[in-house]
PDB file with one MODEL, atoms N, CA, C and O in Angstrom:
MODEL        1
ATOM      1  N   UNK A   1      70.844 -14.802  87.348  1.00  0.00           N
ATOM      2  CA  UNK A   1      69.626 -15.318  86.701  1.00  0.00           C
ATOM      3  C   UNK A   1      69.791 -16.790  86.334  1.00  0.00           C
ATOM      4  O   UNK A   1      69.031 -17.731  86.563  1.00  0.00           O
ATOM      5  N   UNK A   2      71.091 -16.757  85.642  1.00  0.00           N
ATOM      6  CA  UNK A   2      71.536 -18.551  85.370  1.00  0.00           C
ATOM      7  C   UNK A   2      70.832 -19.111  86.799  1.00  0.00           C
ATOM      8  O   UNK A   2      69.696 -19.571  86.686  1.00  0.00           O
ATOM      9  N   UNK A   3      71.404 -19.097  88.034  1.00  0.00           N
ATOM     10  CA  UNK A   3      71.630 -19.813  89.004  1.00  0.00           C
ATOM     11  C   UNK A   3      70.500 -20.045  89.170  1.00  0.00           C
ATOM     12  O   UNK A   3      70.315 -21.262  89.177  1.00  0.00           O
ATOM     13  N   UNK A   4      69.264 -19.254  89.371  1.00  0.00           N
ATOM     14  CA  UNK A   4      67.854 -19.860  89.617  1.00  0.00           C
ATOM     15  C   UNK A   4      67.718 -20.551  88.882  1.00  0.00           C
ATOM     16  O   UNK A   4      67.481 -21.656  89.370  1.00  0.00           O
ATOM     17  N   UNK A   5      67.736 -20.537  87.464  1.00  0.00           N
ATOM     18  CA  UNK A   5      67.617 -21.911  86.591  1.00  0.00           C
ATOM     19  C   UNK A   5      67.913 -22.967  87.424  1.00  0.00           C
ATOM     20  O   UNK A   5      67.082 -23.719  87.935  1.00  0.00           O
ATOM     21  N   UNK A   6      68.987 -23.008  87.541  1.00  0.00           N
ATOM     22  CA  UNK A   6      69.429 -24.129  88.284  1.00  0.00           C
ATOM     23  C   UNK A   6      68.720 -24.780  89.400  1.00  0.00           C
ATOM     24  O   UNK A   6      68.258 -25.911  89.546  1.00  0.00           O
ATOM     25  N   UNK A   7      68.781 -23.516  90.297  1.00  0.00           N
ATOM     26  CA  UNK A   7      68.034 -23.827  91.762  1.00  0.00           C
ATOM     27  C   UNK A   7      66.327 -24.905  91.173  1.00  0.00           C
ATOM     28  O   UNK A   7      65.912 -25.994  91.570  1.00  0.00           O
ATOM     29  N   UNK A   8      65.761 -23.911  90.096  1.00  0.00           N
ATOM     30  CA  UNK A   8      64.686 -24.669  89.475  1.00  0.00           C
ATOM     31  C   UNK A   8      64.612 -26.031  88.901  1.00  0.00           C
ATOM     32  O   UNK A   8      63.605 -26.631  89.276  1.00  0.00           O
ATOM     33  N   UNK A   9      65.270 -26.596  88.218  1.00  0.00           N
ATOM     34  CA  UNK A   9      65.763 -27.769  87.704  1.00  0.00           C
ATOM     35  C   UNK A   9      66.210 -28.670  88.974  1.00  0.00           C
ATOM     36  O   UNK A   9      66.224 -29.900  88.933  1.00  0.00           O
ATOM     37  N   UNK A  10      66.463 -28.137  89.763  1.00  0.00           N
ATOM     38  CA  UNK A  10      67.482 -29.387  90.996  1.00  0.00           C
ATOM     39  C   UNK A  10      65.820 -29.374  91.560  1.00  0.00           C
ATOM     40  O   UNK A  10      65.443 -30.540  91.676  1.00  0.00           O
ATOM     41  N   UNK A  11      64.909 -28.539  91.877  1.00  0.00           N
ATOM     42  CA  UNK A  11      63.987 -28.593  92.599  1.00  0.00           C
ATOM     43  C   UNK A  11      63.084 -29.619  91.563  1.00  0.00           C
ATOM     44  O   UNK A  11      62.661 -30.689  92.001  1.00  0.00           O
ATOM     45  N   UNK A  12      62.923 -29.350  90.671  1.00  0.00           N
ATOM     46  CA  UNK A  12      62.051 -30.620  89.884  1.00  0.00           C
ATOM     47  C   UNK A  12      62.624 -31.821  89.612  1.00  0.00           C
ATOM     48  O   UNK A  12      61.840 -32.691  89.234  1.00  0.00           O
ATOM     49  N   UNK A  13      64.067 -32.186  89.720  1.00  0.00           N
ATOM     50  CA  UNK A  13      64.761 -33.251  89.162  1.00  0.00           C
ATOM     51  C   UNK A  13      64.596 -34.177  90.882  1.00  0.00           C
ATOM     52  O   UNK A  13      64.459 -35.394  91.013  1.00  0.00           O
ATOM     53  N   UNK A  14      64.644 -33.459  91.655  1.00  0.00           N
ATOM     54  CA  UNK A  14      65.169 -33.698  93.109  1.00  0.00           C
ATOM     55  C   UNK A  14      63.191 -34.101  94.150  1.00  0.00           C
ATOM     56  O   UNK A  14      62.974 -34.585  95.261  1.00  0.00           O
ATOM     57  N   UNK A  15      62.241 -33.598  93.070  1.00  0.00           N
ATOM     58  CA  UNK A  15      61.064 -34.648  93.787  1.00  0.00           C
ATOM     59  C   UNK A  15      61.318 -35.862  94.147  1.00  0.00           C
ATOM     60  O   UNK A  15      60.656 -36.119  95.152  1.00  0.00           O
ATOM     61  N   UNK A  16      62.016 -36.816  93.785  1.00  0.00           N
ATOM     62  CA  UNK A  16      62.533 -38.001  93.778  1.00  0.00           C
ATOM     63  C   UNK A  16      63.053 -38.192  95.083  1.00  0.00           C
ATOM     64  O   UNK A  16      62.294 -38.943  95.696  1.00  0.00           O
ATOM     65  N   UNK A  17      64.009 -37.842  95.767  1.00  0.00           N
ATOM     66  CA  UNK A  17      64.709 -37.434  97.025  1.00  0.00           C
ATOM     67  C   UNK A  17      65.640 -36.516  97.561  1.00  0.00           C
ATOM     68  O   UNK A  17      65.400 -35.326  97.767  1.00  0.00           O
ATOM     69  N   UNK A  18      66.683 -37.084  97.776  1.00  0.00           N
ATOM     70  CA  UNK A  18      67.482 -36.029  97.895  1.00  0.00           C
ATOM     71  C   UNK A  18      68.606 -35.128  97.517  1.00  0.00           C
ATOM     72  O   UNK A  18      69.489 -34.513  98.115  1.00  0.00           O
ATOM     73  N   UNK A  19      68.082 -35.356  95.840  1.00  0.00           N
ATOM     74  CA  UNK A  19      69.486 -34.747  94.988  1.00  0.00           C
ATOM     75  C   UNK A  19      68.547 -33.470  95.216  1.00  0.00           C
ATOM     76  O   UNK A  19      69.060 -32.425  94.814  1.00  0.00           O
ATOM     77  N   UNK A  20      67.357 -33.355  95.743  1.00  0.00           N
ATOM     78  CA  UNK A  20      67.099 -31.696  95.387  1.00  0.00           C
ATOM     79  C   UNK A  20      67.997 -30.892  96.279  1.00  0.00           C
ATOM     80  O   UNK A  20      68.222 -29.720  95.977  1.00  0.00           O
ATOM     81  N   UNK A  21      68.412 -31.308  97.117  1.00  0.00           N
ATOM     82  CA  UNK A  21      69.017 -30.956  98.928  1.00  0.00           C
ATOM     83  C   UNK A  21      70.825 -30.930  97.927  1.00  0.00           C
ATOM     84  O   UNK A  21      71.528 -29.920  97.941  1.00  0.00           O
ATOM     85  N   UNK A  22      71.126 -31.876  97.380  1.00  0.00           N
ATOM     86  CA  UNK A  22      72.355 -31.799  96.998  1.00  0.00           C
ATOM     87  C   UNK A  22      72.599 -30.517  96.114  1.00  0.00           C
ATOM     88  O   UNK A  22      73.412 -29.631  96.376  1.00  0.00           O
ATOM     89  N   UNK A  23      71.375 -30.589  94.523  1.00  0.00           N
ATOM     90  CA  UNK A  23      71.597 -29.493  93.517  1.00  0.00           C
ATOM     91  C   UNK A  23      71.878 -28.108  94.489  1.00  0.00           C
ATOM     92  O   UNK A  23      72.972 -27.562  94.631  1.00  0.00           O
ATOM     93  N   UNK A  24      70.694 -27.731  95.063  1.00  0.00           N
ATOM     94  CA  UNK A  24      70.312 -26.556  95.973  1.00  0.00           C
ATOM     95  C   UNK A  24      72.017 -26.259  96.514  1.00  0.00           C
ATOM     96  O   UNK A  24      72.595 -25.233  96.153  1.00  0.00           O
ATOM     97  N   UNK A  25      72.825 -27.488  97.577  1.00  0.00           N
ATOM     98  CA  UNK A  25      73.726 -27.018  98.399  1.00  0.00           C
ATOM     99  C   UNK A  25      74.910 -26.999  97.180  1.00  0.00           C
ATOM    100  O   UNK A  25      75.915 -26.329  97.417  1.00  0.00           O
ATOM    101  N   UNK A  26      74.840 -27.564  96.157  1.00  0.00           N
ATOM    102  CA  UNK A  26      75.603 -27.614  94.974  1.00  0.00           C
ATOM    103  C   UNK A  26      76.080 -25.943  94.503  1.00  0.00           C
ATOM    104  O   UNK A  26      77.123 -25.291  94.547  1.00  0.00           O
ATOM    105  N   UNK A  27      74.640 -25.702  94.036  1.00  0.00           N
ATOM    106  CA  UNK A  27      74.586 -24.643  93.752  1.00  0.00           C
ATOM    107  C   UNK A  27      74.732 -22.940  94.548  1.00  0.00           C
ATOM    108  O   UNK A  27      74.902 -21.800  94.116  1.00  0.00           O
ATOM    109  N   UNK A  28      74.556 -23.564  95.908  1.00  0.00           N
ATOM    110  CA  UNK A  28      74.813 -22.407  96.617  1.00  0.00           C
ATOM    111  C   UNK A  28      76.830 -22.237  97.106  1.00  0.00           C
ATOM    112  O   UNK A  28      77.376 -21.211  97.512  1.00  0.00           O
ATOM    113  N   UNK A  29      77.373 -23.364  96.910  1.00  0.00           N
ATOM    114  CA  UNK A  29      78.229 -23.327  96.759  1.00  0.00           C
ATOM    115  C   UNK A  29      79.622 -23.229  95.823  1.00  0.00           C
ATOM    116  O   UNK A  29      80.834 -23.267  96.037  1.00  0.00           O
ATOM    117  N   UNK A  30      78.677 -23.072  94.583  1.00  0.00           N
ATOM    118  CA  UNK A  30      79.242 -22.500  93.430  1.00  0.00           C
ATOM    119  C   UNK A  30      78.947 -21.147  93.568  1.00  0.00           C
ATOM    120  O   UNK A  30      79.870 -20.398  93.248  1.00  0.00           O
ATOM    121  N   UNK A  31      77.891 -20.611  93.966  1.00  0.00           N
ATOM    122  CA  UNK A  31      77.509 -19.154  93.492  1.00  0.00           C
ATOM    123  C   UNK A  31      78.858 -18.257  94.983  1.00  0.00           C
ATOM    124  O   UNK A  31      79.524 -17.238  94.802  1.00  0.00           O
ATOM    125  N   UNK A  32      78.820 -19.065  96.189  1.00  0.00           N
ATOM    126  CA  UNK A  32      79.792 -18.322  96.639  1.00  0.00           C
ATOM    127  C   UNK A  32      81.262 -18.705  96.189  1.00  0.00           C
ATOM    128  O   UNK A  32      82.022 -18.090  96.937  1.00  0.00           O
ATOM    129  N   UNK A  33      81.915 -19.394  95.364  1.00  0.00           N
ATOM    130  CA  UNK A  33      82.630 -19.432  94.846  1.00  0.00           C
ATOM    131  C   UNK A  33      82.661 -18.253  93.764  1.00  0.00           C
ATOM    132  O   UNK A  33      83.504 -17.361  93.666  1.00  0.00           O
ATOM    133  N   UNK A  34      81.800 -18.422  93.167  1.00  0.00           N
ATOM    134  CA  UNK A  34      82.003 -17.339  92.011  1.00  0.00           C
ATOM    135  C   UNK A  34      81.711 -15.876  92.655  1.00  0.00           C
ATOM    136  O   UNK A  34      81.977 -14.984  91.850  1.00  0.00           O
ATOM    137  N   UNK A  35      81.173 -15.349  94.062  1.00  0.00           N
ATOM    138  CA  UNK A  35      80.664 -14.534  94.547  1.00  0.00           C
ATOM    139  C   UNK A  35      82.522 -14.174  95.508  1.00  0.00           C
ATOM    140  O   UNK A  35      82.830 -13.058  95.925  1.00  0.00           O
ATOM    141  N   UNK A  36      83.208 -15.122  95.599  1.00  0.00           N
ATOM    142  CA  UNK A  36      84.249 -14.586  96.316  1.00  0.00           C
ATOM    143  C   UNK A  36      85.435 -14.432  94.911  1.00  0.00           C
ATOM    144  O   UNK A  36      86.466 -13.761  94.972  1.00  0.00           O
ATOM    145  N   UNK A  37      85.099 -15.012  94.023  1.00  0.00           N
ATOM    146  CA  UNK A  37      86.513 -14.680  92.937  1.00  0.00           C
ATOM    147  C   UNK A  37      86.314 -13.110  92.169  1.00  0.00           C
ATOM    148  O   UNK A  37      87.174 -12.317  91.785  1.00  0.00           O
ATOM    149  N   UNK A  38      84.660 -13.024  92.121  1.00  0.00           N
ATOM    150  CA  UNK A  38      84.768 -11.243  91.772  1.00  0.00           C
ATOM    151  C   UNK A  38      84.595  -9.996  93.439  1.00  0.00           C
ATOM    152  O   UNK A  38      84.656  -8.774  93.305  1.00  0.00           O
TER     153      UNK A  38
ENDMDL
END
């Protein structure tokens, strides 16, 4: 549930250009981090 927060926030912070593309790949690469340590 956290992580959509996130995904949400990078998508409004990231209208601007392309930190939305960064948060998004940011975040999908934390969640499989945390998705391979449990």
């Amino acid at each position: 549930m956290r992580t959509t927060g996130y995904i949400v926030w990078g998508i409004l912070i990231g209208k601007k250009g392309k930190l939305e593309e960064m948060c998004i790949d940011f975040v999908v690469k934390l969640d499989a981090k945390l998705y391979l340590n449990f």
